[in-house]
Biopython code that builds the backbone (N, CA, C, O; Angstrom):
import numpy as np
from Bio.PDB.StructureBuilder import StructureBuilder

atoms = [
    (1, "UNK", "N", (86.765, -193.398, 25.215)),
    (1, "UNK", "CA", (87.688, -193.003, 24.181)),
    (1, "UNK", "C", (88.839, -192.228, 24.817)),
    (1, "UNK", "O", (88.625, -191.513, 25.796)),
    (2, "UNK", "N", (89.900, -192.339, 24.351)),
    (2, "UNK", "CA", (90.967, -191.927, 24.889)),
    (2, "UNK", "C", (91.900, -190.485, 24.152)),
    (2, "UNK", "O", (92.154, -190.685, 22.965)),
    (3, "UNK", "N", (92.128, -189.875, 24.396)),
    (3, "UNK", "CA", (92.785, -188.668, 23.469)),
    (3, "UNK", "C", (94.559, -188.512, 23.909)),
    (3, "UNK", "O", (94.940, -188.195, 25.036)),
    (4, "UNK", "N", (95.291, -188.755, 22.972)),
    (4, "UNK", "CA", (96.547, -189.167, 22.862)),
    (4, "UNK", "C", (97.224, -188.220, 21.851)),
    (4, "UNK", "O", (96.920, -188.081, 20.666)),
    (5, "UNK", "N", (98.485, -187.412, 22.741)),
    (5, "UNK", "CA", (98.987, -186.760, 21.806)),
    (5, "UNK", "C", (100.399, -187.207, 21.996)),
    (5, "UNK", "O", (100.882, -187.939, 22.859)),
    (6, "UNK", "N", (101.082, -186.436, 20.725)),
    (6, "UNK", "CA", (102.662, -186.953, 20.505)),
    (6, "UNK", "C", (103.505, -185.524, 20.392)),
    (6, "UNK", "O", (103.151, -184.480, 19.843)),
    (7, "UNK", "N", (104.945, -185.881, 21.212)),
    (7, "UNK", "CA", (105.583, -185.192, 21.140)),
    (7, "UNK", "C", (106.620, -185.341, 20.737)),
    (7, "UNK", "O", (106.968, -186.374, 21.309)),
    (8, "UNK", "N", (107.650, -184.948, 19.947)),
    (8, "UNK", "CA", (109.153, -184.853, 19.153)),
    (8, "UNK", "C", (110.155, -184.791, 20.299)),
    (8, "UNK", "O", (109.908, -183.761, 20.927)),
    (9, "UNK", "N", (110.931, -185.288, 20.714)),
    (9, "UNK", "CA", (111.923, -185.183, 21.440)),
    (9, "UNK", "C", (113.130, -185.459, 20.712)),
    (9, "UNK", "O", (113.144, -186.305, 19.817)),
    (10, "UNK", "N", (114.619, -184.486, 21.196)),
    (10, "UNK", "CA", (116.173, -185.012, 21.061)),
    (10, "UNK", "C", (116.572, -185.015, 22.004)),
    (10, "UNK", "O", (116.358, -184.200, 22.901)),
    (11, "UNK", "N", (117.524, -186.314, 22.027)),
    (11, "UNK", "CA", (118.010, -186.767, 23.253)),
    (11, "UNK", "C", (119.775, -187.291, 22.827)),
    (11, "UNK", "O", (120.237, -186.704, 21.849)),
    (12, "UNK", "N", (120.224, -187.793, 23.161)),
    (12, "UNK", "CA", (121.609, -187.955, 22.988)),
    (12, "UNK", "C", (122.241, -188.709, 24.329)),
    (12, "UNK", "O", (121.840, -188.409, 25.453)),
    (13, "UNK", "N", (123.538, -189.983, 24.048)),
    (13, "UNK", "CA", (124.076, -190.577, 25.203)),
    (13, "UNK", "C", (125.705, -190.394, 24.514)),
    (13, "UNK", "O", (126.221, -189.707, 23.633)),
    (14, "UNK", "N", (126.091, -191.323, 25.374)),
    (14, "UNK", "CA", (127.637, -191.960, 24.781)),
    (14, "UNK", "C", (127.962, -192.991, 25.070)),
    (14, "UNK", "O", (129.127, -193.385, 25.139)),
    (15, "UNK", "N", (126.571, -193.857, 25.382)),
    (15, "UNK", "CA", (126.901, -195.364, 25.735)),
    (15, "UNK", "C", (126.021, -195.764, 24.401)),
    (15, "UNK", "O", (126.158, -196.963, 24.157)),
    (16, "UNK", "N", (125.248, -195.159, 23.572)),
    (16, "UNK", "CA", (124.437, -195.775, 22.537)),
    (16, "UNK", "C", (122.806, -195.271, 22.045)),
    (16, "UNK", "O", (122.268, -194.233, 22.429)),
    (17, "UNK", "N", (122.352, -196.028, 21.345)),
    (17, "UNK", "CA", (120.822, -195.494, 20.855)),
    (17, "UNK", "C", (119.938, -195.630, 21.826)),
    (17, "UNK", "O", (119.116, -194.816, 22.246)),
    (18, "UNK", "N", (120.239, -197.078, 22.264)),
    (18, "UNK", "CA", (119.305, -197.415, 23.345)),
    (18, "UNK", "C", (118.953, -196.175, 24.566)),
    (18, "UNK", "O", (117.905, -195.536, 24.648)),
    (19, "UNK", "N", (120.141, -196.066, 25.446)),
    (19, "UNK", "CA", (120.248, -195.154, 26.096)),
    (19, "UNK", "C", (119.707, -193.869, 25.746)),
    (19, "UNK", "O", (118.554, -193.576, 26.064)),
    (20, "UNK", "N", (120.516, -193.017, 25.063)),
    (20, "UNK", "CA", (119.507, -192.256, 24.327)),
    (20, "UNK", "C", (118.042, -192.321, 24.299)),
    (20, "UNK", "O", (117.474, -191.251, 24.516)),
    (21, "UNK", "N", (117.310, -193.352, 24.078)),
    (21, "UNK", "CA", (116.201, -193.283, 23.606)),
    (21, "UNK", "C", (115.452, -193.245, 25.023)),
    (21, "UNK", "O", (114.384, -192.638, 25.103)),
    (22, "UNK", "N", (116.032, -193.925, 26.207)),
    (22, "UNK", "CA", (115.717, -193.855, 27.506)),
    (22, "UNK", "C", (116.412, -193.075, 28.069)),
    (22, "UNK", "O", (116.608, -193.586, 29.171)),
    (23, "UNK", "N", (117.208, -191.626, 27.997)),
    (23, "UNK", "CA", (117.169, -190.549, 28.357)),
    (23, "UNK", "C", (116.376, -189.891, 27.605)),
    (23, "UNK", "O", (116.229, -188.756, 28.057)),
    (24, "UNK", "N", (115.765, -190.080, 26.622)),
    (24, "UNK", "CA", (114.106, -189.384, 26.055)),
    (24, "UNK", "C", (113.452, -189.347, 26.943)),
    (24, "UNK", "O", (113.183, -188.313, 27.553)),
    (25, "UNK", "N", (112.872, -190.947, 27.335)),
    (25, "UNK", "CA", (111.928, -191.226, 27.895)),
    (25, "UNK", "C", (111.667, -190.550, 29.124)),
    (25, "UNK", "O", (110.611, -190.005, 29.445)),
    (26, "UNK", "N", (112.987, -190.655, 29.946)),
    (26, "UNK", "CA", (113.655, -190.137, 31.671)),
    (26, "UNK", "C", (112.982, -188.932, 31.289)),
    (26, "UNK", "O", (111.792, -189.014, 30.985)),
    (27, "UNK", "N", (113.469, -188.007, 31.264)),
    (27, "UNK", "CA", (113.298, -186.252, 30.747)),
    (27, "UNK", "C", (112.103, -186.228, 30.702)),
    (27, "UNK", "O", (111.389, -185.658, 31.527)),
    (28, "UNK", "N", (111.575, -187.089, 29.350)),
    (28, "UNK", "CA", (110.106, -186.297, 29.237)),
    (28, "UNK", "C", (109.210, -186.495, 30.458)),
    (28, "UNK", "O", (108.397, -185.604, 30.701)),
    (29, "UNK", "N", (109.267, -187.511, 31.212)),
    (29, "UNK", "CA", (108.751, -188.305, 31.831)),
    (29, "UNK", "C", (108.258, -187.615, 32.944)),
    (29, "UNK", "O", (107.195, -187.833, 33.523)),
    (30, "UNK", "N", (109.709, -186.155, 33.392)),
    (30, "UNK", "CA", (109.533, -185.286, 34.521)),
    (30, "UNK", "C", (108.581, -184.746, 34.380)),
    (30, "UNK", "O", (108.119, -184.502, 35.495)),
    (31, "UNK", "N", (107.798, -184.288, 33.413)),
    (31, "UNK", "CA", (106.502, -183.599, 32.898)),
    (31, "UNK", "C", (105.601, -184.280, 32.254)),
    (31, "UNK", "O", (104.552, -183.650, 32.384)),
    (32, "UNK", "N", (105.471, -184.958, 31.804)),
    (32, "UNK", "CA", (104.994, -185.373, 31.011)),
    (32, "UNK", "C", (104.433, -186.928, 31.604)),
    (32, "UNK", "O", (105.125, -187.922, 31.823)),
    (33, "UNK", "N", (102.894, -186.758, 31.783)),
    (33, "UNK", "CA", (102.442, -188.275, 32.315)),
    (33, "UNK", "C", (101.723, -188.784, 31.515)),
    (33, "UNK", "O", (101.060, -188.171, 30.678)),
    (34, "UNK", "N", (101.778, -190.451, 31.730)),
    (34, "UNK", "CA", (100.687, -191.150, 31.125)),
    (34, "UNK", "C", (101.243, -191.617, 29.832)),
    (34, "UNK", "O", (100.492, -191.924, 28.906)),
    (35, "UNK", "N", (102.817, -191.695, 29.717)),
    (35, "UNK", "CA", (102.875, -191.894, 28.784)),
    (35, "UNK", "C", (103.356, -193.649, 27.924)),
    (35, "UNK", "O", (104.123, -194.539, 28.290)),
    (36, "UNK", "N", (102.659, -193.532, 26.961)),
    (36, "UNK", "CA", (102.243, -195.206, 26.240)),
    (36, "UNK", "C", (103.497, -195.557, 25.356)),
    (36, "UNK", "O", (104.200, -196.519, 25.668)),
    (37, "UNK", "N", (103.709, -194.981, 24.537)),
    (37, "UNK", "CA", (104.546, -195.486, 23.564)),
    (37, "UNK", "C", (105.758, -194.516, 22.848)),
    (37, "UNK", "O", (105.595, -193.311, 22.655)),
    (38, "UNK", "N", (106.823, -195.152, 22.541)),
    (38, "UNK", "CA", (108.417, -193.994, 22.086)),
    (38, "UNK", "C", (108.328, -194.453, 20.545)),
    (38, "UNK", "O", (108.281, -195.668, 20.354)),
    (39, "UNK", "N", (108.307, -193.796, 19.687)),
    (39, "UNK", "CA", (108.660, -194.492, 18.418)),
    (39, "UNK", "C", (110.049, -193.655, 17.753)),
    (39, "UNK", "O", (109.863, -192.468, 17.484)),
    (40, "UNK", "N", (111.300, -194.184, 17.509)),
    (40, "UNK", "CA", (112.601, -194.319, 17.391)),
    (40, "UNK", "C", (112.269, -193.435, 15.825)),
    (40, "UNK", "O", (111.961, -194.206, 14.917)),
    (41, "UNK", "N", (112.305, -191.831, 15.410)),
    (41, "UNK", "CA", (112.226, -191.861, 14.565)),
    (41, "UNK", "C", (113.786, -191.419, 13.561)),
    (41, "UNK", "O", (113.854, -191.624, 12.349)),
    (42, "UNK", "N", (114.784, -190.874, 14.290)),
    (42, "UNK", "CA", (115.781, -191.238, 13.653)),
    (42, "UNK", "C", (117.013, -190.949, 14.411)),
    (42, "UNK", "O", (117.170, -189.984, 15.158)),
    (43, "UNK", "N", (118.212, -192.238, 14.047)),
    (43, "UNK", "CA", (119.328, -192.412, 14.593)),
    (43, "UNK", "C", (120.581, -191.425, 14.238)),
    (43, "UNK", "O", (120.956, -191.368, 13.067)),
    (44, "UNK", "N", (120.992, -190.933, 14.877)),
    (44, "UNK", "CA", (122.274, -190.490, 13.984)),
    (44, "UNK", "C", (123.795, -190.602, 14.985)),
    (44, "UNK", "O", (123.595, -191.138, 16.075)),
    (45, "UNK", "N", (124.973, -190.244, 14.771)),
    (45, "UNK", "CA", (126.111, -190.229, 15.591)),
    (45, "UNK", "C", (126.859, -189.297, 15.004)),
    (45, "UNK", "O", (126.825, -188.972, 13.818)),
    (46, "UNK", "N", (127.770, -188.725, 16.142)),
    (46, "UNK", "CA", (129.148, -188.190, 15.694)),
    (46, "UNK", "C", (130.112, -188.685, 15.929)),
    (46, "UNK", "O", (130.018, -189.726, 16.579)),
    (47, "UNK", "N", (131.159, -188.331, 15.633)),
    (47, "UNK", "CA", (132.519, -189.030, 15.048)),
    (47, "UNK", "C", (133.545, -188.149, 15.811)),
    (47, "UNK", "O", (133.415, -186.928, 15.720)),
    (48, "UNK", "N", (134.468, -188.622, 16.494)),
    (48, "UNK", "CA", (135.668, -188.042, 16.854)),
    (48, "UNK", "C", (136.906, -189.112, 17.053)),
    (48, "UNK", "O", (136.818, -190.142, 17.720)),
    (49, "UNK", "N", (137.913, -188.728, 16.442)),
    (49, "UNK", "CA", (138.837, -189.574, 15.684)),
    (49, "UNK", "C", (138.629, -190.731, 15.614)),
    (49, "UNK", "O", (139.246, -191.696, 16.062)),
    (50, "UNK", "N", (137.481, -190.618, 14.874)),
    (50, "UNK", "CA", (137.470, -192.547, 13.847)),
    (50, "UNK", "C", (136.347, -193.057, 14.458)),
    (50, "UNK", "O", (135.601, -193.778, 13.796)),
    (51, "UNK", "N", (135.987, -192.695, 16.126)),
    (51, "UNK", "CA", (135.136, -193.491, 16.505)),
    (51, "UNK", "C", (133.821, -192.588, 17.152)),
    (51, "UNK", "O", (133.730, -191.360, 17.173)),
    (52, "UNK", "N", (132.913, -193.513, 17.629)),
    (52, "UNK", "CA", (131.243, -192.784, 17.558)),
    (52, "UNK", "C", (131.884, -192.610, 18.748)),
    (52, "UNK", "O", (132.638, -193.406, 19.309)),
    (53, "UNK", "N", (131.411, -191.103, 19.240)),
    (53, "UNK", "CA", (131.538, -190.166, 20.679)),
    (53, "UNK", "C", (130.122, -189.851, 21.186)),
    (53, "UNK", "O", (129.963, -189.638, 22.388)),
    (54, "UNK", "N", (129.168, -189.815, 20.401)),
    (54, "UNK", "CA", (127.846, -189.546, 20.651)),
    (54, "UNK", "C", (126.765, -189.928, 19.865)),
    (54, "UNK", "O", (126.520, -189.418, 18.772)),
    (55, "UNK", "N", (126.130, -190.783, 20.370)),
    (55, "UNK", "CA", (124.802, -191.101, 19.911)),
    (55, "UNK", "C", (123.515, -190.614, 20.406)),
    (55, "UNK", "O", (123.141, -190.620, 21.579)),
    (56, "UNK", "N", (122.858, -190.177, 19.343)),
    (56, "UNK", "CA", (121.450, -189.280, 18.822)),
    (56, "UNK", "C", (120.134, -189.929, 18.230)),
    (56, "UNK", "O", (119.861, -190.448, 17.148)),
    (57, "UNK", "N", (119.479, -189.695, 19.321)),
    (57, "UNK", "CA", (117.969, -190.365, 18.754)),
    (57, "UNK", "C", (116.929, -188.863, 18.667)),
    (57, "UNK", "O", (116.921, -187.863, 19.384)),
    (58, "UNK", "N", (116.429, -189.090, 17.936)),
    (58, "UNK", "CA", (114.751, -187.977, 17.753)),
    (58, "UNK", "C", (113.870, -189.264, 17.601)),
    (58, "UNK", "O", (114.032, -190.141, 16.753)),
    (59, "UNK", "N", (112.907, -189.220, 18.575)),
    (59, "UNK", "CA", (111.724, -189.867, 18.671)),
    (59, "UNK", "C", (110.486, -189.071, 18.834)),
    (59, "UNK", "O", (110.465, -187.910, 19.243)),
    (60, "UNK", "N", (109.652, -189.640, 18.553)),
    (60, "UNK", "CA", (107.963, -189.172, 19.494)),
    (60, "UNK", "C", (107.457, -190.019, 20.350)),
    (60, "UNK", "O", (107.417, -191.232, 20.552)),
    (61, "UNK", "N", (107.109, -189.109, 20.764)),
    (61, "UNK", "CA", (106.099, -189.576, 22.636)),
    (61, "UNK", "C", (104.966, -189.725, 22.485)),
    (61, "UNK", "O", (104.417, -188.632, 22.353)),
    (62, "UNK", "N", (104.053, -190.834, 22.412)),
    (62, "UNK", "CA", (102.696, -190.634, 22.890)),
    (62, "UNK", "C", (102.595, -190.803, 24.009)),
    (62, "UNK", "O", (103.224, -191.664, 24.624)),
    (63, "UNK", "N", (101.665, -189.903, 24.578)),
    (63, "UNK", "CA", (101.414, -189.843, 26.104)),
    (63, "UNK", "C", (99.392, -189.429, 25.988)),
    (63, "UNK", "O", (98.806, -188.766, 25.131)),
    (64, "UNK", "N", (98.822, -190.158, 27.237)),
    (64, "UNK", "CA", (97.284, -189.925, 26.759)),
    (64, "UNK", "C", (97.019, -188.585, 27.965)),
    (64, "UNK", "O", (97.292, -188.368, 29.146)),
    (65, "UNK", "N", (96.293, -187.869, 26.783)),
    (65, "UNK", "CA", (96.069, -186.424, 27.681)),
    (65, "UNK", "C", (94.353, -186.780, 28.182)),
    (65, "UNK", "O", (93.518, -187.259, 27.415)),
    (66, "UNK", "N", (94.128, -186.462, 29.449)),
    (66, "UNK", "CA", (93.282, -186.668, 30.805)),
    (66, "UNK", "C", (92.342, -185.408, 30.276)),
    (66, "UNK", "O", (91.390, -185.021, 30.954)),
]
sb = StructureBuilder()
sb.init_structure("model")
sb.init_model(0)
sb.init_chain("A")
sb.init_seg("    ")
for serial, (resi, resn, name, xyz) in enumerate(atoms, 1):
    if name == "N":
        sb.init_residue(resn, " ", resi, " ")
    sb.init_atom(name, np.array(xyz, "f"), 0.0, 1.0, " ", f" {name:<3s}", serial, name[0])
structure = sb.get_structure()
């Protein structure tokens, strides 16, 4: 049996969500081992004149704790 916990991360790019979501991953990754699955739990952006300047993901981490 395996014991798996999750963690909340914010992360942020300016190339997109994607990115973002894999500078989650990068980061947590420095600490954080073993880890299985990202689930995308919400998108957001800001705006500077007219156009998206930054894109924002909050996800969770499962990672299996040893």
């Amino acid at each position: 049996m395996s014991i798996l916990k999750v963690i909340e991360v914010l992360a942020n790019s300016n190339k997109g969500w994607e990115d973002a979501a894999r500078n989650a991953v990068d980061h947590a990754s420095k600490t954080v081992k073993n880890i299985r699955s990202v689930y995308i739990n919400e998108q957001s952006a800001t705006v500077k004149d007219g156009k998206i300047d930054n894109y924002r993901v909050n996800v969770k981490i499962t990672f299996e704790v040893n």
